[in-house]
N, C-alpha and C positions, 0 to 999 in steps of 0.2 A: 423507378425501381433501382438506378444504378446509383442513385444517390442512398437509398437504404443497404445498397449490398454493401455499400464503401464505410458506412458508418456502422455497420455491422461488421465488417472485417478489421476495421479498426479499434476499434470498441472490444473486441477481443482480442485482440494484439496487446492492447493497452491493461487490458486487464492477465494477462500472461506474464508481462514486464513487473508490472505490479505486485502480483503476489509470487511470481518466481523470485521476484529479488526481494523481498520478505523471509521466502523461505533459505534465499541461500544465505541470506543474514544472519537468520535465526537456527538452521539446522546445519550450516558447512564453516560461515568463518568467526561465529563466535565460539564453537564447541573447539574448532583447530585451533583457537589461540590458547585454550585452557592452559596451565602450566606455564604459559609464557610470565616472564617476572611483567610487572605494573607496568613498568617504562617502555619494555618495545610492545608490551600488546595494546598500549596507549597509541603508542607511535603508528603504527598499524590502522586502529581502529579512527585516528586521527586522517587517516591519509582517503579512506577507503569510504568511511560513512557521509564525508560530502559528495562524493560522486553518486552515491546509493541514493542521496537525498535528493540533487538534481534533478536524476533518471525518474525518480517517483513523481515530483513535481511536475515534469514533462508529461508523464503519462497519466496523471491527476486530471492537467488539463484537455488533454485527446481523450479519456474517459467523459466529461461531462459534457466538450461537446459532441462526441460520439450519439453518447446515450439519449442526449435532446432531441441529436437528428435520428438516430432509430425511432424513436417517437412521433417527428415529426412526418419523415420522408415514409416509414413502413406501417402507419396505423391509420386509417381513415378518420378515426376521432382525433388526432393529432394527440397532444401530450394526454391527453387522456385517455388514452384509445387502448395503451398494453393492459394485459392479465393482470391473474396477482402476482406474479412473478417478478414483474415488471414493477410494481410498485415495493416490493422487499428488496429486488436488488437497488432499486434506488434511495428507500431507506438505510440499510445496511452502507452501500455507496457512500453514503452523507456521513454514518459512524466514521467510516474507513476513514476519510477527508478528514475529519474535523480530529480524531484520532493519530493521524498523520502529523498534522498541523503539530498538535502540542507533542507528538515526539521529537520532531525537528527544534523547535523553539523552546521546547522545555526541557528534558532531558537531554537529548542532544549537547544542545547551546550548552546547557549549566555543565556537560562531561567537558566542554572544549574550554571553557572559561574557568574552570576549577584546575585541568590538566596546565593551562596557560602560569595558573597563580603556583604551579607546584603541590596544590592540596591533592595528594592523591588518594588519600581515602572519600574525598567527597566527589571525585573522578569516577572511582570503582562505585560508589553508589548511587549517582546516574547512570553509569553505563549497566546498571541491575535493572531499573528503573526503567531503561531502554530494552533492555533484553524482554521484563514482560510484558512491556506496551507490544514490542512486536510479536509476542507469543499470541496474546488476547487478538490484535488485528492479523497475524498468519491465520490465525485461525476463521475468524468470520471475513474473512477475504477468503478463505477454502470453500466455503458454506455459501457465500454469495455466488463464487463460480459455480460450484454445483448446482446452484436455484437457475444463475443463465444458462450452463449446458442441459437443464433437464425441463426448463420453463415449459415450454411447448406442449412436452406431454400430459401437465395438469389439469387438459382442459378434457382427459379423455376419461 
């Protein structure tokens, strides 16, 4: 049982990190940079979005194995033993990841590697490109949390 509470406690710690720092990406220091000229909201976004990428990576990892072990440790059926709850937040879970992934590697990269060559128009349209991958993933990271904080009750 303390091994599910831990991976339980975790597991939403990790997913807090997760789509809090989505949100403060998406609704506090991209909307604050508006009006900034190209070059320091570059400079900015240059300094700050790998730290955000780390932090997510980290909790990428504490999420899935979190979620294995709530599976494992808190359901008698083992990985197949949650609701449906449980099997949408782990599908959505999987968009999130793999959604993740090519914001980092794809837009990302291409704003840092564009910003590098001087192209600042191909700079600003990855960093667009960035903005609604994380609108679309803020978003079903909201709707995933909501399916784990309210899972429980579907059964009633």
């Amino acid at each position: 049982m303390v091994l599910f509470a831990l991976s339980l406690v975790f597991h939403t710690l990790a997913s807090i990190v997760w789509v809090g720092g989505m949100f403060f990406v998406r609704a506090v220091l991209i909307p604050s940079l508006q009006g900034w000229e190209a070059p320091e909201r570059f400079a900015v976004l240059a300094r700050v979005m790998p730290v955000f990428f780390r932090v997510i990576w980290g909790a990428v990892a504490v999420l899935l194995v979190t979620g294995y072990g709530v599976l494992l440790f808190g359901y008698s059926d083992g990985l197949g033993g949650g609701g449906m709850h449980v099997d949408i937040m782990q599908a959505f879970g999987w968009v999130l990841i793999l959604s993740f992934v090519y914001l980092d590697l794809g837009p990302f990269r291409g704003f840092l590697r564009a910003r590098a060559g001087g192209d600042m128009d191909r700079a600003s349209r990855k960093l667009d490109d960035l903005r609604k991958g994380l609108s679309y993933s803020l978003f079903l990271g909201m709707v995933t949390a909501a399916v784990g904080a309210t899972g429980s009750l579907w059964a009633y």
